[in-house]
C-alpha positions in Angstrom: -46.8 -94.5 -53.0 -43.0 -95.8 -53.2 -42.0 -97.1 -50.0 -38.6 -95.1 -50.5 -40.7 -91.6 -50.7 -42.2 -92.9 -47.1 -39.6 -93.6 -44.9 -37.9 -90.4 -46.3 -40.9 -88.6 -45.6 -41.1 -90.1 -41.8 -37.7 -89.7 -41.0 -38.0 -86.0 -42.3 -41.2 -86.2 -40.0 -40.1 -87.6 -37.4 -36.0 -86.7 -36.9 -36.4 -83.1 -35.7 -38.5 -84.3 -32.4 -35.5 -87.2 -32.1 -33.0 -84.6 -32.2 -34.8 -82.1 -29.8 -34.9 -84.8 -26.8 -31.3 -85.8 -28.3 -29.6 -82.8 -27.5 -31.7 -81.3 -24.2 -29.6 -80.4 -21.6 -26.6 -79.6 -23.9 -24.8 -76.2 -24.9 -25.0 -76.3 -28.9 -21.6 -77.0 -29.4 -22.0 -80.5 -27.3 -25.4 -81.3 -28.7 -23.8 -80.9 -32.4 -20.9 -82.8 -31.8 -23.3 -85.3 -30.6 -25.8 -85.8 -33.5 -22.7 -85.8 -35.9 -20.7 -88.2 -33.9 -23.3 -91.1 -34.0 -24.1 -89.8 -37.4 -20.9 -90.6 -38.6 -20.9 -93.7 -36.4 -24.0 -95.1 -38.7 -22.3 -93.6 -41.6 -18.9 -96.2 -40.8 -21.2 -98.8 -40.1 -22.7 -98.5 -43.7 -19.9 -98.1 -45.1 -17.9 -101.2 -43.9 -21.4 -103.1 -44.8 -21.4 -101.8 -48.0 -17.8 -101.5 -48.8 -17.3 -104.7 -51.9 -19.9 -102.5 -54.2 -17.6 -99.0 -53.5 -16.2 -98.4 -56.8 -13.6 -95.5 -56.3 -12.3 -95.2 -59.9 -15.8 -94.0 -60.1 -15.3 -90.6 -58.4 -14.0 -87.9 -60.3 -12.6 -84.5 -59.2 -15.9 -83.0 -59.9 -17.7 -85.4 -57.9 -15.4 -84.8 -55.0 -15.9 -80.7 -55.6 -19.8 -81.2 -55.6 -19.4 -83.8 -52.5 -17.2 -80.8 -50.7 -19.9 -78.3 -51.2 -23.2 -80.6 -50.7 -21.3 -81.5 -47.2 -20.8 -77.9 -46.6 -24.2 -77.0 -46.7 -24.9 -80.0 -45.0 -22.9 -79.0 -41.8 -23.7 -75.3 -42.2 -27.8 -76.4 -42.1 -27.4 -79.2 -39.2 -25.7 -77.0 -36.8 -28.0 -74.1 -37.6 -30.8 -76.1 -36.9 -29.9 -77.7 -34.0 -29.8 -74.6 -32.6 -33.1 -73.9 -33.8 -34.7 -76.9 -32.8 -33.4 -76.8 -28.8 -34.9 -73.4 -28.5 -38.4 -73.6 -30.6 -41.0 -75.2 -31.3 -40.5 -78.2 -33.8 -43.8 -78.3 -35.2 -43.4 -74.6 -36.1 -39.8 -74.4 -37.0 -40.3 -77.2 -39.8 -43.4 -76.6 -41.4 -42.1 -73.4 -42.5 -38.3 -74.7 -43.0 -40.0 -77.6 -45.3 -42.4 -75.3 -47.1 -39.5 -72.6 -47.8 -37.4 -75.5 -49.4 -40.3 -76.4 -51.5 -40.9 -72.7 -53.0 -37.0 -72.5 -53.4 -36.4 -75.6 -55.0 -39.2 -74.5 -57.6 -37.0 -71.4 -58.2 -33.3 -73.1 -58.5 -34.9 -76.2 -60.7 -36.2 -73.2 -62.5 -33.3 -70.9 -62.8 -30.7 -74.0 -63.4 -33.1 -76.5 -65.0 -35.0 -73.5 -67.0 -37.9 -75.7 -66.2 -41.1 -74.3 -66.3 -43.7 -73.3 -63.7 -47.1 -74.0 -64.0 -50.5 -72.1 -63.0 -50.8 -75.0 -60.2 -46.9 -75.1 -58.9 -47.6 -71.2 -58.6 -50.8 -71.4 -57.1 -49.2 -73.9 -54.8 -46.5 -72.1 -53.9 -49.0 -68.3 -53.4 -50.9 -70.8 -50.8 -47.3 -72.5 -48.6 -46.4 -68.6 -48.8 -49.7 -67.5 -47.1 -49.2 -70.2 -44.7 -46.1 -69.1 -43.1 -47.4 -65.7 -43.0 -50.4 -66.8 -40.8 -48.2 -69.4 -39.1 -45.8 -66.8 -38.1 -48.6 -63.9 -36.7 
């Protein structure tokens, strides 16, 4: 397996349980502030690291648009579930928050992509779909 797909997969893994102990003892408004503030600490950091191989004639408006709206949804899903995570269950809160984006990625990558389906994405999807419904009851 690529060693990029792991440490995506443990930091997936492992960030929720980080961010639960991160922002205990917070309202949500201080705990958010507090994720995104040393997030966008590391993000400087990177940044100034990295900042000879930043080609800005690069960007064009559309890049910026898409940016806008990825960031968005970005700050619209982090504050939603940092609220989540203080107040359930991790283990339960992102299996079904990882199997949903599964199934609807299949669906957009479908719908945009008009890439097919096959009998074992479907079959896959029927069985993640069963599993929140028994994870839920």
């Amino acid at each position: 397996m690529n060693i990029k797909i792991i440490i995506v997969f443990l930091s997936y893994s492992i960030n929720p349980f980080i961010r639960k102990l991160a922002i205990m003892n917070t309202n949500d408004y201080t705990g958010y502030a507090l994720l995104q503030t040393t997030t966008l600490a590391g993000n400087i950091v990177y940044i100034y690291l990295h900042k000879d191989k930043i080609i800005t004639q690069d960007i064009a408006p559309r890049n910026i648009q898409y940016s806008v709206a990825s960031s968005a949804l970005t700050i619209l899903s982090s504050y939603q579930m940092t609220k989540m995570i203080k107040n359930s269950s991790v283990g339960n809160l992102t299996t079904k928050i990882q199997a949903l984006t599964i199934i609807s990625t299949y669906i957009v990558n479908y719908l945009i992509n008009s890439e097919t389906v096959t009998m074992r994405q479907l079959f896959g999807i029927m069985l993640m779909l069963s599993g929140i419904i028994v994870i839920d009851r």
